[in-house]
Backbone bond lengths (Angstrom), bond angles and torsions (degrees), N, CA, C in turn:
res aa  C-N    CA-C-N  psi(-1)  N-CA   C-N-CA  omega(-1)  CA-C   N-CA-C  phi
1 X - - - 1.458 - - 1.522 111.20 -
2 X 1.032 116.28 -43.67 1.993 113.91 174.54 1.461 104.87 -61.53
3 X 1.274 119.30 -26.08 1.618 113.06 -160.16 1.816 99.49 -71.76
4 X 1.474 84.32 -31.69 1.620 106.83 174.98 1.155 123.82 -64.50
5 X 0.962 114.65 -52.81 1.413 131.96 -170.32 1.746 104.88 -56.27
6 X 1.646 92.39 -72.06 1.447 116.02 172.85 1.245 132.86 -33.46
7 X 1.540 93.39 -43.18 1.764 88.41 -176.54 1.101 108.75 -118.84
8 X 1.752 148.41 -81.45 1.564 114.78 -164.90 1.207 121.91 -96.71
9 X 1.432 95.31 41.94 2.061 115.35 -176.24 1.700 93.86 -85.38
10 X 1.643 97.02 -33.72 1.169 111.05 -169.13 1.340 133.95 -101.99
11 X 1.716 107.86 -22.87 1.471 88.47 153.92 1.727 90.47 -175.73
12 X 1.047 112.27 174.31 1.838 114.13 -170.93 2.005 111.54 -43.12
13 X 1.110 135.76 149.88 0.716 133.92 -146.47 1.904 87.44 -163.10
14 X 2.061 97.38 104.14 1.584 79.51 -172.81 1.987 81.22 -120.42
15 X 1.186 106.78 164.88 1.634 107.48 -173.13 1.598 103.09 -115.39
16 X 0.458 127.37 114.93 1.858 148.38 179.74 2.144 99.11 -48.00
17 X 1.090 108.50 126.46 1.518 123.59 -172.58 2.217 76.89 -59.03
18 X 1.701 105.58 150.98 1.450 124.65 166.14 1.538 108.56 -61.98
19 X 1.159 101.72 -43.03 1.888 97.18 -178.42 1.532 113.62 -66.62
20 X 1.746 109.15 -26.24 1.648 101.07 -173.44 1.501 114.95 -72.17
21 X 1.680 103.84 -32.48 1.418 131.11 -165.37 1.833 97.36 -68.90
22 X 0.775 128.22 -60.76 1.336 145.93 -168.38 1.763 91.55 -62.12
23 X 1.333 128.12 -80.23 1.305 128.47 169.22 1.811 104.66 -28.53
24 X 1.111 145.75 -53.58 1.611 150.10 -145.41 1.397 94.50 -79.19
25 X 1.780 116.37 -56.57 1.137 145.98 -172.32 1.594 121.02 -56.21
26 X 1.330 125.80 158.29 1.333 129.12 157.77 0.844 128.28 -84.49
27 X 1.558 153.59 164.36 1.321 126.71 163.01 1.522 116.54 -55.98
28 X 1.505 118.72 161.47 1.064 125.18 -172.62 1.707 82.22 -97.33
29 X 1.558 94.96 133.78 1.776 111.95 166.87 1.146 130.62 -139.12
30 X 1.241 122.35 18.80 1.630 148.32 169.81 1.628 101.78 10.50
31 X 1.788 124.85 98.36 1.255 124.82 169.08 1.984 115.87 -72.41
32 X 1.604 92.28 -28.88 1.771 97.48 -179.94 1.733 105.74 -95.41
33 X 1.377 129.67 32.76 1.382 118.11 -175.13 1.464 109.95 -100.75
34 X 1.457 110.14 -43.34 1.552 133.73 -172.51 1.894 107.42 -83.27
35 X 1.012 117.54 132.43 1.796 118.83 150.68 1.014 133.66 -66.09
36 X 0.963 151.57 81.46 1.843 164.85 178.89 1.507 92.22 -79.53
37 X 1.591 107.54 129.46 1.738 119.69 156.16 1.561 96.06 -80.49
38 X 1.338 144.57 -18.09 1.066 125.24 172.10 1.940 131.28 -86.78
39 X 1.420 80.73 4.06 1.932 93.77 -177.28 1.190 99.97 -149.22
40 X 1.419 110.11 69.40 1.864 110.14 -173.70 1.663 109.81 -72.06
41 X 1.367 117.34 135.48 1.369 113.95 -151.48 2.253 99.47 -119.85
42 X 0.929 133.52 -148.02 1.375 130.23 167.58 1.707 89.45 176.09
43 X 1.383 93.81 126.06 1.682 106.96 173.37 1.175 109.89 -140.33
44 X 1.694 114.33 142.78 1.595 102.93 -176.03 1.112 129.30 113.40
45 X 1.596 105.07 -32.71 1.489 125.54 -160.90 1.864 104.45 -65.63
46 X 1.169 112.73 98.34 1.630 129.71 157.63 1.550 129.52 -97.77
47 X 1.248 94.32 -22.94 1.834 99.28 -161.79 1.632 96.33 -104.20
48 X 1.217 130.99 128.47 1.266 144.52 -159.85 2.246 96.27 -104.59
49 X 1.902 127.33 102.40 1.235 104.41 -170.26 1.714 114.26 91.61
50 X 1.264 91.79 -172.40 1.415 95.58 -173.75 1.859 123.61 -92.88
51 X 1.353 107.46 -166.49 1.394 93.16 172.40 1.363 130.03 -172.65
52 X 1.153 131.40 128.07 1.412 132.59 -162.96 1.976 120.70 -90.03
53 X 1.167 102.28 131.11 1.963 97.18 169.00 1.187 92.51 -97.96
54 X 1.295 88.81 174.13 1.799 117.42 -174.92 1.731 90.98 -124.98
55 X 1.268 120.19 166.21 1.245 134.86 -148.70 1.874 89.85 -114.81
56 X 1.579 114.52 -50.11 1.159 107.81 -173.88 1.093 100.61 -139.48
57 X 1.447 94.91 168.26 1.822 114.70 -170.12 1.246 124.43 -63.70
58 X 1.451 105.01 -26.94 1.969 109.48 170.87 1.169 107.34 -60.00
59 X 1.384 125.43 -62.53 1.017 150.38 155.20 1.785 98.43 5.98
60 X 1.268 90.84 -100.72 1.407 121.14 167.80 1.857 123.05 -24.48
61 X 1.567 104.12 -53.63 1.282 86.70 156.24 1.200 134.29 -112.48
62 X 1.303 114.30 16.66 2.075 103.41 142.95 1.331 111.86 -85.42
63 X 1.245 126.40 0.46 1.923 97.11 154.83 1.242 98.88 -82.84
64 X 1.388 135.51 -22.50 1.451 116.31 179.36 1.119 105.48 -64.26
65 X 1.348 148.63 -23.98 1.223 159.68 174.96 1.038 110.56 -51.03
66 X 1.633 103.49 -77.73 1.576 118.68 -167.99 1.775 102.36 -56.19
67 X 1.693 110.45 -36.56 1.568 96.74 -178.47 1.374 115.04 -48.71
68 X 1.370 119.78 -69.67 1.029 119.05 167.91 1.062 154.07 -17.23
69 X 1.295 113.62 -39.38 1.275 139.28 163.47 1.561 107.55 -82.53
70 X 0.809 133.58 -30.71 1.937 143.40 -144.96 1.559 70.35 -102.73
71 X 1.072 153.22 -38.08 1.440 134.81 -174.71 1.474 115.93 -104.17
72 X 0.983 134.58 -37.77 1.497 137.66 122.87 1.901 102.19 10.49
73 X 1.362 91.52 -93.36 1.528 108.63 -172.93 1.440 127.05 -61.56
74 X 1.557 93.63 -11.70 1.480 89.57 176.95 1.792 104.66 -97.19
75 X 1.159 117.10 -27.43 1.556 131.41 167.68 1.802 115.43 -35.16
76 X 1.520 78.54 -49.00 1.811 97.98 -167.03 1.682 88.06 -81.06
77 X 1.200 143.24 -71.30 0.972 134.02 -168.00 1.710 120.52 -50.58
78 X 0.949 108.40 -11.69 1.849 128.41 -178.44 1.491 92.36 -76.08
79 X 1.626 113.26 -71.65 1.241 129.95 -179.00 1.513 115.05 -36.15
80 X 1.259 114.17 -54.57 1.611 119.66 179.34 1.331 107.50 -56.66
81 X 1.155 119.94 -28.57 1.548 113.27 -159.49 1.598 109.52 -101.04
82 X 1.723 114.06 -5.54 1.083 130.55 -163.15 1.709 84.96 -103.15
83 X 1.258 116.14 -58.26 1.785 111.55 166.47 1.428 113.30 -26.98
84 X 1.089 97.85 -90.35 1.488 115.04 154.35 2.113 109.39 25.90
85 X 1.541 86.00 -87.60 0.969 104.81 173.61 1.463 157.03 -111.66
86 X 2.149 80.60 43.71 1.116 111.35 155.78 1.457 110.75 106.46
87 X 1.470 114.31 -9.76 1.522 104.69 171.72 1.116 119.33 -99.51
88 X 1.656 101.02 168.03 1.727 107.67 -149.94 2.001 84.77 -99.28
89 X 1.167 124.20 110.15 1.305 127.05 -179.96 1.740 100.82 -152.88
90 X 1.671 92.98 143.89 1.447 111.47 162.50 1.559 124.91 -126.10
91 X 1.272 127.71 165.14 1.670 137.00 176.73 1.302 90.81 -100.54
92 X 1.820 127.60 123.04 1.300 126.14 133.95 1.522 107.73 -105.32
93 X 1.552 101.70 147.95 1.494 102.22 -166.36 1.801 101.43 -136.42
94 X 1.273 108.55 107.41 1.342 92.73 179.28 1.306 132.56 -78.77
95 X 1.550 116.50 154.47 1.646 114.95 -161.95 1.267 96.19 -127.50
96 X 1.467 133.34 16.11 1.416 111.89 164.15 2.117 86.56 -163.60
97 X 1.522 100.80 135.96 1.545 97.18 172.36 1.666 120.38 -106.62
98 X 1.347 86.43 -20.57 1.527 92.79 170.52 1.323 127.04 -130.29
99 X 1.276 138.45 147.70 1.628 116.08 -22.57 1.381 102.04 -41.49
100 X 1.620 105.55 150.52 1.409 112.69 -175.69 1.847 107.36 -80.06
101 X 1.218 111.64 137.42 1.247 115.78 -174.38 1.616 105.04 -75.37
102 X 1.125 137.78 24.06 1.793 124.23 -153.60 1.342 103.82 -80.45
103 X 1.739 134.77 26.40 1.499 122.16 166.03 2.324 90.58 -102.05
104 X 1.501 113.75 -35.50 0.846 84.76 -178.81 2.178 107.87 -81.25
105 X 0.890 131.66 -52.24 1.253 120.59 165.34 1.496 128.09 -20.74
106 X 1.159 115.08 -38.00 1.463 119.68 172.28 1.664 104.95 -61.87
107 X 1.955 103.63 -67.68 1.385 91.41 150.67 1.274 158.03 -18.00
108 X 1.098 110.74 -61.61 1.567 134.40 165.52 2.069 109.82 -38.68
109 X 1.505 103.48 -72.30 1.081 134.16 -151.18 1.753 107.53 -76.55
110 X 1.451 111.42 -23.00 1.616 107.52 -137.96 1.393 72.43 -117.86
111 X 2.147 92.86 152.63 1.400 110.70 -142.45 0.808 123.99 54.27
112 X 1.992 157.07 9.75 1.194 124.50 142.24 1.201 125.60 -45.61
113 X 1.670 126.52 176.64 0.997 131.60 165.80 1.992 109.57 -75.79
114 X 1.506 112.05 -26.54 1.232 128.63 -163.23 1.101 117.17 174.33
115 X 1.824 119.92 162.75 1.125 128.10 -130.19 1.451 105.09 179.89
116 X 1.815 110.16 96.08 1.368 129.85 164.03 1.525 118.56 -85.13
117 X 1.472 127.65 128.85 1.159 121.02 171.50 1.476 89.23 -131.38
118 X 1.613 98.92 128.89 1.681 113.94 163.83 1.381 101.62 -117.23
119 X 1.672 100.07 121.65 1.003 104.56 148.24 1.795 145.06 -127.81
120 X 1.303 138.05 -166.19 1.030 115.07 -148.04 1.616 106.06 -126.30
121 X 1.640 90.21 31.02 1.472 99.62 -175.17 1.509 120.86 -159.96
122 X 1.077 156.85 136.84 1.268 147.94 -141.65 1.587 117.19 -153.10
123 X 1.277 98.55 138.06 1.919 132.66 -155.92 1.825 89.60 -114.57
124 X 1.359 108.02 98.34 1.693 95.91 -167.93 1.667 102.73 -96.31
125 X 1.417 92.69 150.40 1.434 93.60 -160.29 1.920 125.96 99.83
126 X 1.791 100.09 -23.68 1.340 99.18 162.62 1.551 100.51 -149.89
127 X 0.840 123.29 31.34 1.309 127.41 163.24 1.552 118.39 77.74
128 X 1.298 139.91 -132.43 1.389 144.63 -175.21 1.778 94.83 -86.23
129 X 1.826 106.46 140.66 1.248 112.63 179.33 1.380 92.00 -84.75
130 X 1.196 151.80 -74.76 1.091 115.25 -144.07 1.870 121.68 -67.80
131 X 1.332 108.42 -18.48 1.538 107.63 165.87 1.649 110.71 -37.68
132 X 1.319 116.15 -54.29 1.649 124.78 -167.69 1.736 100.32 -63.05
133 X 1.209 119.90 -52.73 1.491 114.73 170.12 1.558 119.80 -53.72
134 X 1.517 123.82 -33.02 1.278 131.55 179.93 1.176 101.14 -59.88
135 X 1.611 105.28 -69.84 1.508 108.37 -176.18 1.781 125.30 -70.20
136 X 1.084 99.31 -7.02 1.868 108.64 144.50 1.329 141.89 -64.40
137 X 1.628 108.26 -27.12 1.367 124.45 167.30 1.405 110.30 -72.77
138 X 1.290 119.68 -47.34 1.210 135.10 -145.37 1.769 112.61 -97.96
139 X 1.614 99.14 -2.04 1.459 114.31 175.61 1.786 113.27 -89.59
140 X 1.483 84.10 139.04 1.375 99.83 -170.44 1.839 114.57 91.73
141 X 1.164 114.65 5.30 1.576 118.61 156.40 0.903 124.59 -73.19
142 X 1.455 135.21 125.41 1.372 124.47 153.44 1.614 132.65 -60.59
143 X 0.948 90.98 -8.86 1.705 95.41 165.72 1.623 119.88 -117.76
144 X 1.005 111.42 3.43 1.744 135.13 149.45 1.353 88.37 -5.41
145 X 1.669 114.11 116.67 1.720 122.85 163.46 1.913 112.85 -89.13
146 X 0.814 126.08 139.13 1.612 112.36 168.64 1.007 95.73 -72.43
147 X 1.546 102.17 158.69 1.599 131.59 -143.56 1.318 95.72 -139.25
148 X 1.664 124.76 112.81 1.250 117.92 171.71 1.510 113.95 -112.20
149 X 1.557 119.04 156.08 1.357 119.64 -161.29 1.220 100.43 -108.86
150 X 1.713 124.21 162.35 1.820 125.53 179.34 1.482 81.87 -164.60
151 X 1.222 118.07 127.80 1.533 134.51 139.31 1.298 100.44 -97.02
152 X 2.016 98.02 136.71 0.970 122.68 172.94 1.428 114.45 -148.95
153 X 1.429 136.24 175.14 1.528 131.55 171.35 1.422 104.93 78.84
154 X 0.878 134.36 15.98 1.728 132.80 -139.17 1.884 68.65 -103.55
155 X 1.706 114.04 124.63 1.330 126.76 141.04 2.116 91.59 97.17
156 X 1.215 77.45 21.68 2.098 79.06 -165.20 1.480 126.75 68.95
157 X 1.584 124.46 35.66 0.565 146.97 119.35 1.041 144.92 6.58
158 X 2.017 148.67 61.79 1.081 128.49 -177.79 1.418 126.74 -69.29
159 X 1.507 101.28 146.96 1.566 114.96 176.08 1.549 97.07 -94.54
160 X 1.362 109.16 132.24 1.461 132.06 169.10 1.386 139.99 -104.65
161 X 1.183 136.14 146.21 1.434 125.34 178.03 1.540 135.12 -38.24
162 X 1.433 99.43 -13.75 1.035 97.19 164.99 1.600 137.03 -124.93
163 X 0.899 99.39 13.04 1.694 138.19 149.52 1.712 104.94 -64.51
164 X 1.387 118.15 -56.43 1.102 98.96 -174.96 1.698 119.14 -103.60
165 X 1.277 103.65 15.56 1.470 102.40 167.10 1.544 100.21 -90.43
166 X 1.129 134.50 -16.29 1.560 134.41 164.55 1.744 109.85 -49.49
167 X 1.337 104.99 -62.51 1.415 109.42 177.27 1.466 115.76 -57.41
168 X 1.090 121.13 -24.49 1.514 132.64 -161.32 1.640 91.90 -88.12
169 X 1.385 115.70 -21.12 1.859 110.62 -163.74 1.405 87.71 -89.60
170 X 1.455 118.80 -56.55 1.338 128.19 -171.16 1.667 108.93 -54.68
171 X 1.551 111.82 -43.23 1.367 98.47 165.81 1.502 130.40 -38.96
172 X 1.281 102.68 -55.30 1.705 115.20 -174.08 1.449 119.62 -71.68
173 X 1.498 103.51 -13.72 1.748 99.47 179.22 1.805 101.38 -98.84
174 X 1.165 123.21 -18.87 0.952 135.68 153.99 1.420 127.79 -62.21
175 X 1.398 127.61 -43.44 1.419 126.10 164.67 1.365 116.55 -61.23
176 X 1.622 115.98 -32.47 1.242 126.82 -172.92 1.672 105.03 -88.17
177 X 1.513 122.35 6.78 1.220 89.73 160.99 1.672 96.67 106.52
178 X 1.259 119.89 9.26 1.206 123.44 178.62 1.623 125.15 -117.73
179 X 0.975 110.96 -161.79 2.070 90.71 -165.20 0.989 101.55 -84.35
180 X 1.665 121.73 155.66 1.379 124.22 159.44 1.358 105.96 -71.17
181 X 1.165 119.30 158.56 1.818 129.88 157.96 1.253 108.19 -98.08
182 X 1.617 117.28 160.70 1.375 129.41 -152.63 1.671 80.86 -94.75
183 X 1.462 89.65 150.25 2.223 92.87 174.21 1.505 98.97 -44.97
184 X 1.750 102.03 148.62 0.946 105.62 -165.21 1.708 96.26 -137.06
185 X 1.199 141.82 150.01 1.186 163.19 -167.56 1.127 112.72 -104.47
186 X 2.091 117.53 88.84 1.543 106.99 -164.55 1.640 115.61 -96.50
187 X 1.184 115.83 120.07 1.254 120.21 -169.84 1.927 101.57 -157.00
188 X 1.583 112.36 135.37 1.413 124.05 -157.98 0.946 102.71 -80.98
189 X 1.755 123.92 176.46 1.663 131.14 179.96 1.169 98.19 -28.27
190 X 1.602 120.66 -96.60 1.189 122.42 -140.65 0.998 95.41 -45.60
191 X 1.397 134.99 -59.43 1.856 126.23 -150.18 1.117 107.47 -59.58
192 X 1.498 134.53 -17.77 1.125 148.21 -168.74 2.032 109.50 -75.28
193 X 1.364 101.28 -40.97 1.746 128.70 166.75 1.123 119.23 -62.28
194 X 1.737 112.94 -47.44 1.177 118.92 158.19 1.617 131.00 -49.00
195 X 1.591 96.35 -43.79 1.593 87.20 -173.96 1.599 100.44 -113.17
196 X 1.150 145.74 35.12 1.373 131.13 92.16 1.573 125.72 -48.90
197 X 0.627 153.19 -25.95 1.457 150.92 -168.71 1.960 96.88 -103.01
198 X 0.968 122.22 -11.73 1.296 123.46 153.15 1.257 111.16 -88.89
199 X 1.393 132.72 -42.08 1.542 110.49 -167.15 1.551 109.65 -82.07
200 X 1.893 110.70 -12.98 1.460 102.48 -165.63 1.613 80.38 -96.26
201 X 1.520 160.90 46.62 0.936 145.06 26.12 1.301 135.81 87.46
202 X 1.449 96.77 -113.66 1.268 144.62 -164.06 1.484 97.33 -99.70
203 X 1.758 120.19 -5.72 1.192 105.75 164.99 2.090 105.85 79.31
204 X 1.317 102.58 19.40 1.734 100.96 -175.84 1.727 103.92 -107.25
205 X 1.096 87.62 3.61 2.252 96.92 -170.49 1.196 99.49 -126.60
């Protein structure tokens, strides 16, 4: 339906005869199409480790469930412990994206000092989508908080304590007036070994 939408929804759409295209063109010589043992390559790579199916769909969607929740709870439990010790922080968690709520989010958000959005899915090149909608609501405030981005969960994935004491540092140098960091991809040492040793790989290191 977008392909639809997008293109001659939108405006004439004429296709160029094969002989002109081919003449305009270079040859097609695709270096990432073929497998070579001498240029071992890695494409694809999303899932961080190993990985399990489920047999059936119930199955299937109560771990979507439990994910959901399993990050939920680990958020809130971060939060308590961040009270705890003394910082002024809250969990907003959205429960419906469409229609997009961004008069109450703007609400929500504006006048903080700062503003983490993790999310569990990724827009490459600008980091977590729903961060870009957050910080869409929240444009044109004068009390507009910077908005920092974290993908996490990506492939089922747990987020850990120390994953989110990262966000929690970046929060505070950020509330105080210090730089944002570019979205950032939270995943611990090792995973960190891991995906070097994939990108040098894939030939990207």
């Amino acid at each position: 339906m977008d392909g639809f939408t997008l293109s001659f929804t939108r405006e004439p759409v004429v296709l160029p005869d094969a002989s002109a295209v081919k003449e305009y063109l270079p040859p097609y010589r695709p270096k990432h199409a073929f497998i070579r043992a001498s240029h071992p390559m890695a494409q694809g790579i999303a899932v961080l480790g190993g990985f399990i199916y489920s047999y059936f769909r119930y199955q299937q969607h109560l771990a979507a469930r439990n994910a959901l929740a399993a990050h939920e709870e680990a958020a809130a439990e971060f939060e308590t412990l961040l009270r705890e010790e003394g910082m002024k922080i809250g969990l907003l968690r959205l429960r419906v994206t469409r229609p997009w709520p961004g008069a109450a989010v703007s609400a929500a958000l504006g006048g903080r000092k700062a503003v983490a959005v993790l999310d569990q899915n990724i827009a490459p090149g600008a980091g977590g989508i729903f961060m870009t909608e957050i910080r869409s609501a929240l444009y044109g405030r004068k009390d507009a908080p910077p908005v920092l981005s974290y993908i996490g969960g990506l492939g089922g994935k747990e987020i850990g304590a120390a994953e989110f004491d990262q966000v929690a540092e970046d929060l505070r140098r950020a509330a105080a007036g210090g730089e944002v960091p570019p979205p950032r991809l939270l995943y611990t040492g090792p995973e960190a070994e891991k995906i070097h040793a994939l990108l040098h790989i894939a030939g990207k290191e």
